[in-house]
NUDREN-107082 format. One record per residue (C-alpha): residue number from 1; residue in one letter; x, y, z. Coordinates in steps of 0.25 Angstrom, whole numbers, always signed. Layout:
+-----+------+-------+-------+-------+
: pos : code :     x :     y :     z :
+-----+------+-------+-------+-------+
: NUM :    a :     X :     Y :     Z :
...
+-----+------+-------+-------+-------+
***
This chain:
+-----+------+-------+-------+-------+
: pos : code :     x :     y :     z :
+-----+------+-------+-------+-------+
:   1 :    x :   -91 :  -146 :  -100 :
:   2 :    x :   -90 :  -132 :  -105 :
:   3 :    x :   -78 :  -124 :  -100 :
:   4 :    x :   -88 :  -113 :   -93 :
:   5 :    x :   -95 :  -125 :   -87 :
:   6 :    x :   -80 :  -130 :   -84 :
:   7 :    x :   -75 :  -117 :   -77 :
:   8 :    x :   -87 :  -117 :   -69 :
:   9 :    x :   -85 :  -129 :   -62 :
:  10 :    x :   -70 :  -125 :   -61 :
:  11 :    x :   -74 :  -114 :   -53 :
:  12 :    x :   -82 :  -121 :   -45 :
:  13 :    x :   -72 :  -132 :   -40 :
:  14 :    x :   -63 :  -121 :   -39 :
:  15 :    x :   -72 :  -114 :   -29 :
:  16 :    x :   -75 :  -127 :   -21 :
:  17 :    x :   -61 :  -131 :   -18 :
:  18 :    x :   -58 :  -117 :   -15 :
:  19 :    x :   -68 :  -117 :    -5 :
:  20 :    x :   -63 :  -129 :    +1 :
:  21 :    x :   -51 :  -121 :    +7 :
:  22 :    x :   -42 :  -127 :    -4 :
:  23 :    x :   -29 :  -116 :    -5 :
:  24 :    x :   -33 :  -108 :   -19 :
:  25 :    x :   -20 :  -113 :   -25 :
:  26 :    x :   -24 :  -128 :   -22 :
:  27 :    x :   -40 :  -125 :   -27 :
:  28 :    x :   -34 :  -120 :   -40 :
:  29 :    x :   -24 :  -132 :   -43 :
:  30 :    x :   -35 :  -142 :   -38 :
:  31 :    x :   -45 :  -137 :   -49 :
:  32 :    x :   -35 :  -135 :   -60 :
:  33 :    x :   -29 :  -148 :   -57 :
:  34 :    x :   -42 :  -155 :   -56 :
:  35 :    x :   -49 :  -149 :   -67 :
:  36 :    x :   -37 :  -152 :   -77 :
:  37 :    x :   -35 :  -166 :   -75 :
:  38 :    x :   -49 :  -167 :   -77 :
:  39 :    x :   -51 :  -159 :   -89 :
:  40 :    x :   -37 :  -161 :   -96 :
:  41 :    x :   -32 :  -176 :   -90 :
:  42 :    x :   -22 :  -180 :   -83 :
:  43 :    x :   -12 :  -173 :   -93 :
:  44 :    x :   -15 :  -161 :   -86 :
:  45 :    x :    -4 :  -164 :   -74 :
:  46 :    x :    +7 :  -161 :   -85 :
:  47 :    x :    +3 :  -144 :   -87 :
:  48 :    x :    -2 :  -144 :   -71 :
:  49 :    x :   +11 :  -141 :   -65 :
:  50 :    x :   +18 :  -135 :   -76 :
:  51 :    x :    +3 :  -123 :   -74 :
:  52 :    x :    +6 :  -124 :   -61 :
:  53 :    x :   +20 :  -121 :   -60 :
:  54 :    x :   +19 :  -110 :   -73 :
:  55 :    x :    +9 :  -101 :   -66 :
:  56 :    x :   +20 :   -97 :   -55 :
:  57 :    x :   +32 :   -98 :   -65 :
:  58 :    x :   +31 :   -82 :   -66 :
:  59 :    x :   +44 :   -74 :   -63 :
:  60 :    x :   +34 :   -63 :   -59 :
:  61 :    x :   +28 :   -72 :   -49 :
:  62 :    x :   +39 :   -69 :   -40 :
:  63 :    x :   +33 :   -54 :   -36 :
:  64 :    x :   +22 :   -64 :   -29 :
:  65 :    x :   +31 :   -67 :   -18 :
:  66 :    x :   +41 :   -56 :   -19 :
:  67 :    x :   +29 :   -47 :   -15 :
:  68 :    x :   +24 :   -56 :    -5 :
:  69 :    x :   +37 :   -58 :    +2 :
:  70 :    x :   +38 :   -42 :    +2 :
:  71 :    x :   +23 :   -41 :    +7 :
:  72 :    x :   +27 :   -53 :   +18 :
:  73 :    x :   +39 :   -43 :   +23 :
:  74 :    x :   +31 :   -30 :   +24 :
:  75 :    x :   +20 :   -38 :   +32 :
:  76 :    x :   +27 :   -45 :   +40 :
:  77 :    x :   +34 :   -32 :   +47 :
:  78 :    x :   +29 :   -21 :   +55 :
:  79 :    x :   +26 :   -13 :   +41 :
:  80 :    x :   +10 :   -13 :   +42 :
:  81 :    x :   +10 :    -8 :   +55 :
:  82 :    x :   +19 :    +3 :   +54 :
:  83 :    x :   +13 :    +8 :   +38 :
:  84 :    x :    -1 :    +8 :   +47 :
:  85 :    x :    +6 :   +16 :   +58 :
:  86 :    x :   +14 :   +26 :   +48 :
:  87 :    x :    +0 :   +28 :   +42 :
:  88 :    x :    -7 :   +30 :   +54 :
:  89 :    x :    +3 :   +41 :   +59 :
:  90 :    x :    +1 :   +50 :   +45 :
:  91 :    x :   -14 :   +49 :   +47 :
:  92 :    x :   -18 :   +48 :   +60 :
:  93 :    x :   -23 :   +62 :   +60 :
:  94 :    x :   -32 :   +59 :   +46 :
:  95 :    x :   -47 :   +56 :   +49 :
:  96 :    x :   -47 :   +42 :   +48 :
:  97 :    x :   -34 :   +41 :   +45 :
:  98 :    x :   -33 :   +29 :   +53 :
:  99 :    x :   -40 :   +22 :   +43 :
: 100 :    x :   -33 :   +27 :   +32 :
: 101 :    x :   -20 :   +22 :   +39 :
: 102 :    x :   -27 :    +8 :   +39 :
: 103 :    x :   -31 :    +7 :   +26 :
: 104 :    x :   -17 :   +13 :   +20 :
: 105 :    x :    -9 :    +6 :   +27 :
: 106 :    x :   -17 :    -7 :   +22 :
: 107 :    x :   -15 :    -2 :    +8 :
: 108 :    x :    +0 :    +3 :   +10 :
: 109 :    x :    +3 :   -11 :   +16 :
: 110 :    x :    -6 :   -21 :    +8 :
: 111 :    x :    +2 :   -16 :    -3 :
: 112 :    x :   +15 :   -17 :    +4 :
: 113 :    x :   +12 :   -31 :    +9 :
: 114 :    x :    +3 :   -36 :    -5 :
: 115 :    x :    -4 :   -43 :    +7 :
: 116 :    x :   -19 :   -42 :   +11 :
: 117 :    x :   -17 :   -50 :   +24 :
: 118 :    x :    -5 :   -44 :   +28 :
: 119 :    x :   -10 :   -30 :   +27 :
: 120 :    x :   -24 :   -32 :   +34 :
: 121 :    x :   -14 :   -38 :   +46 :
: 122 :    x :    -2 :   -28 :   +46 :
: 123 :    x :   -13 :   -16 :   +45 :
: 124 :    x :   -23 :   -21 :   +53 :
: 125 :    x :   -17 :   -25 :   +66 :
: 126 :    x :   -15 :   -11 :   +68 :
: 127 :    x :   -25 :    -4 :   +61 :
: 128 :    x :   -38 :   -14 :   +65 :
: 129 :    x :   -36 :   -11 :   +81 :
: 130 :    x :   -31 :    +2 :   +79 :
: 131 :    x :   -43 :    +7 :   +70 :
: 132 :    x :   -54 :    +0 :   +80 :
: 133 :    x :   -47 :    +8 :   +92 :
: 134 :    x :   -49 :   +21 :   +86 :
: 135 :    x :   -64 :   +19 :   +83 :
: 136 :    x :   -65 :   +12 :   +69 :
: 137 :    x :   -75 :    +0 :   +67 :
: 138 :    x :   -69 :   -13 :   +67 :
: 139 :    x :   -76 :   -16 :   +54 :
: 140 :    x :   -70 :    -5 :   +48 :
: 141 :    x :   -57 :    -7 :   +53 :
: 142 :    x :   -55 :   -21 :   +50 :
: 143 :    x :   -62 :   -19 :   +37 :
: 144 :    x :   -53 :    -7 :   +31 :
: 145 :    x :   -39 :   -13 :   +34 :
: 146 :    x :   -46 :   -28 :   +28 :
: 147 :    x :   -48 :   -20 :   +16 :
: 148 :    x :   -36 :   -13 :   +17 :
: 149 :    x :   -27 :   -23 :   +16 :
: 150 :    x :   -34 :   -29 :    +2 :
: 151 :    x :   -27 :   -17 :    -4 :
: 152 :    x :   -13 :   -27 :    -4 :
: 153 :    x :   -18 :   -34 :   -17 :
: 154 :    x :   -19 :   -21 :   -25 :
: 155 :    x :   -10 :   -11 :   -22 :
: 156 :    x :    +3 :   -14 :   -29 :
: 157 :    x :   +10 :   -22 :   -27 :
: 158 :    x :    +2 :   -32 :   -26 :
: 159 :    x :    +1 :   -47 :   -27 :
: 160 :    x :   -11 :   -49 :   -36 :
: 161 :    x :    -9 :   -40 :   -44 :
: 162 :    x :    +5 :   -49 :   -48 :
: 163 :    x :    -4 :   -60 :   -48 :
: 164 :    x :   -13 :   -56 :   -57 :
: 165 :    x :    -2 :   -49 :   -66 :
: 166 :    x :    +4 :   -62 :   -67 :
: 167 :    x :   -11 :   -70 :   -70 :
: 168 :    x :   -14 :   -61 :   -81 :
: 169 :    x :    +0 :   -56 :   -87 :
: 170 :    x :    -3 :   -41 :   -81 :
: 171 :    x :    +9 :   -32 :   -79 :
: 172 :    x :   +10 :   -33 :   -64 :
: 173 :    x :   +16 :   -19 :   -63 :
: 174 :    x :    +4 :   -14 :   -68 :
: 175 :    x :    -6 :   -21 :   -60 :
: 176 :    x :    +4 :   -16 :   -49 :
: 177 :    x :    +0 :    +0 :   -54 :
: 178 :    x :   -15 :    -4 :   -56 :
: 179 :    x :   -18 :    -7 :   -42 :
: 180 :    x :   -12 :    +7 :   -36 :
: 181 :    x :   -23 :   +16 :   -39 :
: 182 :    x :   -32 :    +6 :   -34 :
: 183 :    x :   -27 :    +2 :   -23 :
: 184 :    x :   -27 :   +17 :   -18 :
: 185 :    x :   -41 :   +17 :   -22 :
: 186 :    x :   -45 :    +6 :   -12 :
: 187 :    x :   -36 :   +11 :    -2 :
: 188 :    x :   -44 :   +25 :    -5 :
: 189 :    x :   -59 :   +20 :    -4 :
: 190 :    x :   -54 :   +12 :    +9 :
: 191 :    x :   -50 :   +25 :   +16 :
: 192 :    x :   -62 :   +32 :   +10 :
: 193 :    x :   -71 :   +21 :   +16 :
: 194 :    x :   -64 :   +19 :   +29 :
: 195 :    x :   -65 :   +34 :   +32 :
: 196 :    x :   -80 :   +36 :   +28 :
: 197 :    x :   -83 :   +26 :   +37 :
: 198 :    x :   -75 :   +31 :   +48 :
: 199 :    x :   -79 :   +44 :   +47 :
: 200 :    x :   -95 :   +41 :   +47 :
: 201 :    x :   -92 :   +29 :   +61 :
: 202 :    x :   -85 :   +43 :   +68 :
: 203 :    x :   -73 :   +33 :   +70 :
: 204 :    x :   -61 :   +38 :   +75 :
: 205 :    x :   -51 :   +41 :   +63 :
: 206 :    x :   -37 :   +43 :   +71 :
: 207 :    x :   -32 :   +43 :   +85 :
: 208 :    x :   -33 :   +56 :   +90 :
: 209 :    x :   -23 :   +55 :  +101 :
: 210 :    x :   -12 :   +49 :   +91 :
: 211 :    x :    +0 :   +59 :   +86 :
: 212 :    x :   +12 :   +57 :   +78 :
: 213 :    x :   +20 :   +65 :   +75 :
: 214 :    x :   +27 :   +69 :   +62 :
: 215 :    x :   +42 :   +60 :   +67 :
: 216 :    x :   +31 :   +48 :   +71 :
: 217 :    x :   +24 :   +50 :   +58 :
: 218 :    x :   +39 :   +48 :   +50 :
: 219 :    x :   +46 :   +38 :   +58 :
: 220 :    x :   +36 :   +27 :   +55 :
: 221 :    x :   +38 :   +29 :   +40 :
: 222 :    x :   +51 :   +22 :   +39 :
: 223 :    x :   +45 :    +9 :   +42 :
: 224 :    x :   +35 :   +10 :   +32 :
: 225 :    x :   +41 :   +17 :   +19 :
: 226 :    x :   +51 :    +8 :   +14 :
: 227 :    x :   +40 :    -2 :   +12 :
: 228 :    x :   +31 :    +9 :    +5 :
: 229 :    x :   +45 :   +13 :    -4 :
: 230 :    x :   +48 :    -3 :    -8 :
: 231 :    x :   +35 :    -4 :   -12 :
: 232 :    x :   +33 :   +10 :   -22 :
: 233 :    x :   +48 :    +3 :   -27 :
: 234 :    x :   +42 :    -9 :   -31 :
: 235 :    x :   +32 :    -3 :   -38 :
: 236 :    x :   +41 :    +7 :   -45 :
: 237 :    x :   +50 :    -3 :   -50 :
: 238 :    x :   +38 :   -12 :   -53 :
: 239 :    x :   +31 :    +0 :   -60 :
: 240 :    x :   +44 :    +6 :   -67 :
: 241 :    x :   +49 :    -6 :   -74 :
: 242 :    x :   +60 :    -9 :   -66 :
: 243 :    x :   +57 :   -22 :   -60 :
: 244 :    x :   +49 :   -35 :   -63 :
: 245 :    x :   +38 :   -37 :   -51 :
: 246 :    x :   +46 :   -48 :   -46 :
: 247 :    x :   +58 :   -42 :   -46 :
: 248 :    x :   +52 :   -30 :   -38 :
: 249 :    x :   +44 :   -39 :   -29 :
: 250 :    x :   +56 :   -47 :   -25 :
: 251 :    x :   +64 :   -32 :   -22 :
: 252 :    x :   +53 :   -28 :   -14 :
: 253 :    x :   +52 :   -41 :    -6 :
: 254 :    x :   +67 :   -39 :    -2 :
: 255 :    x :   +65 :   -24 :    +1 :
: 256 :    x :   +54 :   -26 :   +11 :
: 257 :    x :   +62 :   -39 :   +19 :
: 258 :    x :   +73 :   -29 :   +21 :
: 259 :    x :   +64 :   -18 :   +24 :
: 260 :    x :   +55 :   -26 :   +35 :
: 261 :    x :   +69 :   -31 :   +39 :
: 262 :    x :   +75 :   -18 :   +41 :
: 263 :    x :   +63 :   -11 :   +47 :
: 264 :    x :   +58 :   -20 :   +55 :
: 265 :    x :   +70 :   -28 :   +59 :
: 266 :    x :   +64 :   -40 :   +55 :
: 267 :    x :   +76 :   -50 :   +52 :
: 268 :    x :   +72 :   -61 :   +59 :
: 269 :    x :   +75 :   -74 :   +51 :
: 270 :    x :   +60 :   -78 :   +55 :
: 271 :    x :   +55 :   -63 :   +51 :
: 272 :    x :   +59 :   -65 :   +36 :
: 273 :    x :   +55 :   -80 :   +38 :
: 274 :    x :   +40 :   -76 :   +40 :
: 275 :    x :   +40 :   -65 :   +26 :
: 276 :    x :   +45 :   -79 :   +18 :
: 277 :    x :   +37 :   -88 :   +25 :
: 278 :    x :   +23 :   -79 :   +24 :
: 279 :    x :   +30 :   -76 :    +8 :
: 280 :    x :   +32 :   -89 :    +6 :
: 281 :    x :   +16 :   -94 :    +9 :
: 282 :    x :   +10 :   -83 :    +3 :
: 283 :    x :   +19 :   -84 :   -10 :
: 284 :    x :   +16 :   -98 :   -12 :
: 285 :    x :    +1 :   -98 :   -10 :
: 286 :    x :    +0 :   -88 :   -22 :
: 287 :    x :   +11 :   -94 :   -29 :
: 288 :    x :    +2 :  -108 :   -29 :
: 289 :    x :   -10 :   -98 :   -30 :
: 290 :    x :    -4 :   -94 :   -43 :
: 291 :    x :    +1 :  -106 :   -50 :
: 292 :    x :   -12 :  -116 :   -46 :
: 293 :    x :   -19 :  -103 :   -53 :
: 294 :    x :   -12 :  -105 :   -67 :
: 295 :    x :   -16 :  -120 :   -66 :
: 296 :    x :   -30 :  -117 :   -64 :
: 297 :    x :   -30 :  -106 :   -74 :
: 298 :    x :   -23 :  -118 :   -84 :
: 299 :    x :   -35 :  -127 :   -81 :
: 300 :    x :   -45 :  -116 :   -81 :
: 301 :    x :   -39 :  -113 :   -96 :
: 302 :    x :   -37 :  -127 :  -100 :
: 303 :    x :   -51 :  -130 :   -97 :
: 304 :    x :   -55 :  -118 :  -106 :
: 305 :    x :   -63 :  -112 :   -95 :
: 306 :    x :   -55 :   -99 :   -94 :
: 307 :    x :   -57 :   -97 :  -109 :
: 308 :    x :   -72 :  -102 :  -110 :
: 309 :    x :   -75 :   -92 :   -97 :
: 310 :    x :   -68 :   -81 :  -105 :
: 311 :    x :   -76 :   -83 :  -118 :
: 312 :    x :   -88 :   -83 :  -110 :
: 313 :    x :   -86 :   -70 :  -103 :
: 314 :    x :   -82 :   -63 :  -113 :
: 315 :    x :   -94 :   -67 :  -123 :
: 316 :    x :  -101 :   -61 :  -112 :
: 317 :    x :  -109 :   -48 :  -119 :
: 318 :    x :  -109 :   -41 :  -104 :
: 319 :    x :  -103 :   -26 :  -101 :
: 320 :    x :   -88 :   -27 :   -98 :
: 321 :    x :   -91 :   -20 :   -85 :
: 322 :    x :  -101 :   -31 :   -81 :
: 323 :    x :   -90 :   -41 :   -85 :
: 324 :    x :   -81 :   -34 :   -74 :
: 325 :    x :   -93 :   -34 :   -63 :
: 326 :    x :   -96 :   -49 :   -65 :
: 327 :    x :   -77 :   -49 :   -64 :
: 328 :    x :   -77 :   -44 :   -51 :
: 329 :    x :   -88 :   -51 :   -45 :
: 330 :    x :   -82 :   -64 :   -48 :
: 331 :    x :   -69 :   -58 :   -43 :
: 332 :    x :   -76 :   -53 :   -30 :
: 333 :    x :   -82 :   -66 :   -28 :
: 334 :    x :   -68 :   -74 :   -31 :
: 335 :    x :   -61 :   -65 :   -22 :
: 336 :    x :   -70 :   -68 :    -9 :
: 337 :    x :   -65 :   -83 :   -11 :
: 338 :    x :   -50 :   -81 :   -17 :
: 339 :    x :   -38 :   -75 :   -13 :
: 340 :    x :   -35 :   -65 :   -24 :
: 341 :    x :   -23 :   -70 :   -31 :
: 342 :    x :   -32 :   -84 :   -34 :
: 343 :    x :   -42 :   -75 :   -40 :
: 344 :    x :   -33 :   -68 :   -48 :
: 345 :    x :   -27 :   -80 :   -52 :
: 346 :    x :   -39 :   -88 :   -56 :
: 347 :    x :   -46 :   -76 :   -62 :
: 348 :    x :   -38 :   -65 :   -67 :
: 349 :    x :   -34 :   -73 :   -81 :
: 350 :    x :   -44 :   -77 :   -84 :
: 351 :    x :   -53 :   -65 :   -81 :
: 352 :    x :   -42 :   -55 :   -87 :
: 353 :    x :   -45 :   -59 :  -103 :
: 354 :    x :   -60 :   -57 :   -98 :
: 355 :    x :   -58 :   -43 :   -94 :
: 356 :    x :   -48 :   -38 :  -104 :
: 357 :    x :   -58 :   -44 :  -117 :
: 358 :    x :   -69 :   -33 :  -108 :
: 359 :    x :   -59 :   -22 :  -109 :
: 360 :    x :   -54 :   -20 :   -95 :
: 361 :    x :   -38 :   -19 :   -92 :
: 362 :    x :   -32 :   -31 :   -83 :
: 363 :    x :   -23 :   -21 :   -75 :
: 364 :    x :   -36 :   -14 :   -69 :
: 365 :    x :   -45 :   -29 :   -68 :
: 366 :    x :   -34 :   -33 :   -59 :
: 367 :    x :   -37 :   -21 :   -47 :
: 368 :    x :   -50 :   -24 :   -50 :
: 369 :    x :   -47 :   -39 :   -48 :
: 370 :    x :   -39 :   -36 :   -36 :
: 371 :    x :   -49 :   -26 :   -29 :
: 372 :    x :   -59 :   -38 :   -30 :
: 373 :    x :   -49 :   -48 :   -24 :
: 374 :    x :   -47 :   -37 :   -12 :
: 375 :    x :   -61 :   -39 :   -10 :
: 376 :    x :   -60 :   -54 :    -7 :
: 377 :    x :   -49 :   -50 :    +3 :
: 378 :    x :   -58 :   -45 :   +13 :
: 379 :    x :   -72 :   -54 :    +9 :
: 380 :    x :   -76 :   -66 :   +15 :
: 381 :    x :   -72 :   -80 :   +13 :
: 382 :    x :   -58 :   -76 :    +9 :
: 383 :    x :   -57 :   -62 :   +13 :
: 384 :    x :   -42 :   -65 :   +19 :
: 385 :    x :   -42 :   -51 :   +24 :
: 386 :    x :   -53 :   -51 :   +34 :
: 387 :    x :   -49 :   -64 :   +39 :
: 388 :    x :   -35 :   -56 :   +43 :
: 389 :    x :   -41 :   -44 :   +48 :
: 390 :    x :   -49 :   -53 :   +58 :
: 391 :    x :   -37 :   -59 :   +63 :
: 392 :    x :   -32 :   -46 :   +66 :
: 393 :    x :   -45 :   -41 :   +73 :
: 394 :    x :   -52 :   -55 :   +78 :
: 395 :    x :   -62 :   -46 :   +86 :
: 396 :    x :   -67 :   -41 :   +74 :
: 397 :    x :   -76 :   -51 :   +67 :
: 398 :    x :   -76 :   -55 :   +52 :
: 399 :    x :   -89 :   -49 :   +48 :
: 400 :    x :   -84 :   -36 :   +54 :
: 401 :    x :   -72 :   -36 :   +48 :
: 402 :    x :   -79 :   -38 :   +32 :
: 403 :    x :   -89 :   -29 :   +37 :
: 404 :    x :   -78 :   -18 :   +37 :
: 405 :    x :   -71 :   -22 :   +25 :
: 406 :    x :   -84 :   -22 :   +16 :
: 407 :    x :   -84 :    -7 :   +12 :
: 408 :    x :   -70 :   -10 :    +8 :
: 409 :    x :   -75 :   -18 :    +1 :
: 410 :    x :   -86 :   -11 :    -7 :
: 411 :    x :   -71 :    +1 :    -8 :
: 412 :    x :   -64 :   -11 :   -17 :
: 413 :    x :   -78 :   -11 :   -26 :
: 414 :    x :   -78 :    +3 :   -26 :
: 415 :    x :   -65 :    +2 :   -31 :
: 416 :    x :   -66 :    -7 :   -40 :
: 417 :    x :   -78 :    +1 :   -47 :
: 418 :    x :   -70 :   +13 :   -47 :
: 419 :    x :   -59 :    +4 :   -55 :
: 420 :    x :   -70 :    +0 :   -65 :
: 421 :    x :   -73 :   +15 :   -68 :
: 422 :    x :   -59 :   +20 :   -66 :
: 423 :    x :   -49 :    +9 :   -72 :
: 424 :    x :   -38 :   +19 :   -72 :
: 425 :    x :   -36 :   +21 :   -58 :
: 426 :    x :   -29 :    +5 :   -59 :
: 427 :    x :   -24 :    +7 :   -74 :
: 428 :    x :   -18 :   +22 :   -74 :
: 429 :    x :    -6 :   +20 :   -66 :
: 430 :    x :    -3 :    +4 :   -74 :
: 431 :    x :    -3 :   +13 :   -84 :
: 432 :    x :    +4 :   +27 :   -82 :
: 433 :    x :   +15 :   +20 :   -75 :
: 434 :    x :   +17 :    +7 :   -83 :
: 435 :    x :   +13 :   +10 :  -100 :
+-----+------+-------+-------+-------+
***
């Protein structure tokens, strides 16, 4: 069998037992492990654990948890609610500013949190029934804070983007600068939409009869700024050279702990119990994520399938930009099945040599990588977002709620293109800030 027709029928078992329910961790060590002692014998149990256990033996693996144990802290206190208020009281006299508060305070948090989930329930428990009282469609208000809360993955700092700093050998730091711009981009079109829309529906955009005044306005900010200020230190200390991501993300993690505990008087034994616990899970399952990833790669490798399927694609006598078109639909189509970091994981090294030989640079292919992965957040089967954001709102129905998030959808494609005719606006700050 030809490794082409070989890494067919990889893909196809691979998709099977993924469709089965099997955890993505498991799916991947099942077919590694199967298609090894296959192909290479019985002498393959000798390299399986020592793969297994070297694709998380990475000192800069330990950001993963660090920043997930500080995104656990954040989410577990009264942060989102009171970010969603503070943004509420500054813009309450905007048109649409109610909107705005939504979807900036999805942003402001998802990067606080790094968690999708998190921010789609600590945004829209308030913002969903508050939006619906005052007028807005419940398509649209389900829909913008779904979408909102994709935003977590790309705007530094951000999980995946260690994830795949760490698959490809990319400097995190810059991955971390490359997804700004872009980030404000998306957070920008999703206003720009939500607000067109409101304004041709003659929806309410603010509650006339609310006023605060300039002492409300202040006092609430307290509550919300030191998380805002840890965050632009990790960053600066990232960005400046002073520390490793590890070493930053574990600063940060101790920082927000005290901060919750400080602010929200939050220390209850049982209260830092449940950060840890919820850590703990999360941390794992990409941990496992990650290291039953380098075993498939290894047998994906070993089998000369990664090789062959490289070959191929570049022999391929087709327009670079084609190539990239034909990149993000298989990525599109991954992404409505996976959970980003198992795409990025399985994909990323091998499609990385692919795109560098077409000339494109791997810091901007990974915001186009992770743009695509926000899409699979809010699309069906997977669409972990949606699932969340019914959860919170039972009365509005699924189809409703995908309905919503759509046009956001066709945002994240918009900006993609853009991306594809202005690369600079993910590369100029990677490097400005960090030649």
């Amino acid at each position: 069998m030809s490794p082409l027709a070989l890494g067919v029928l990889v893909a196809v078992v691979t998709i099977v037992i993924l469709m089965s329910g099997t955890p993505v961790a498991f799916s991947l060590g099942i077919v590694a492990v199967g298609f090894l002692l296959i192909f290479d014998g019985m002498g393959a149990l000798d390299v399986i654990p020592q793969i297994f256990y070297g694709g998380i033996d990475s000192f800069a693996l330990l950001s993963i948890p660090m920043f997930i144990v500080m995104g656990s802290a954040i989410a577990s206190s009264r942060a989102g609610s009171d970010l969603y208020e503070a943004l509420d009281r500054w813009l309450y006299k905007v048109p649409g500013g109610l909107l705005v508060s939504n979807i900036s305070a999805c942003a402001i948090f998802a990067a606080l949190s790094g968690s999708s989930p998190a921010t789609c329930a600590a945004i829209g428990k308030m913002g969903i029934p508050e939006m619906r009282k005052r007028g807005y469609p419940a398509g649209l208000a389900t829909g913008s804070i779904a979408a909102g809360g994709t935003l977590g993955i790309l705007i530094p700092p951000s999980v995946t983007m260690i994830v795949y700093g760490i698959a490809t050998e990319t400097s995190i730091g810059r991955l971390f600068l490359a997804g700004l711009l872009p980030g404000l981009m998306l957070t920008a079109l999703f206003t720009c939409w939500g607000l067109f829309v409101a304004w041709r529906g003659g929806y309410r955009f603010s509650d006339v009869s609310a006023h605060f005044t300039l002492k409300q306005r202040f006092e609430i900010l307290p509550k919300v700024l030191p998380f805002l200020i840890i965050i632009a230190g990790i960053l600066w200390v990232l960005y400046g050279g002073v520390a490793t991501p590890s070493e930053a993300a574990g600063v940060g993690a101790v920082f927000c702990i005290l901060v919750v505990a400080v602010i929200y008087r939050m220390w209850r034994p049982f209260a830092f119990w449940k950060i840890f616990k919820e850590s703990m899970r999360e941390s794992v399952m990409i941990m496992m994520i990650i290291a039953a990833a380098a075993l498939f790669s290894y047998m994906m490798s070993s089998l000369f399938i990664t090789q062959s399927l490289a070959i191929w694609i570049g022999e391929l006598e087709v327009n670079r930009w084609v190539l990239m078109f034909c990149i993000n639909i298989f990525l599109l189509v991954a992404g409505f099945f996976l959970p980003p970091v198992a795409v990025i994981l399985m994909t990323a090294p091998t499609l990385v040599p692919i795109i560098e030989a077409a000339g494109f640079d791997p810091i901007w292919f990974a915001v186009v990588l992770t743009i695509n992965m926000e899409i699979g957040l809010i699309t069906p089967p997977v669409g972990l977002n949606l699932y969340v954001i019914n959860g919170i709102a039972p009365d509005v129905r699924l189809p409703t709620i995908l309905w919503g998030a759509l046009p956001f959808m066709f945002c994240m494609v918009l900006g993609i293109i853009i991306l594809c005719l202005v690369p600079e606006i993910a590369l100029w700050l990677p490097r400005t800030m960090m030649q």
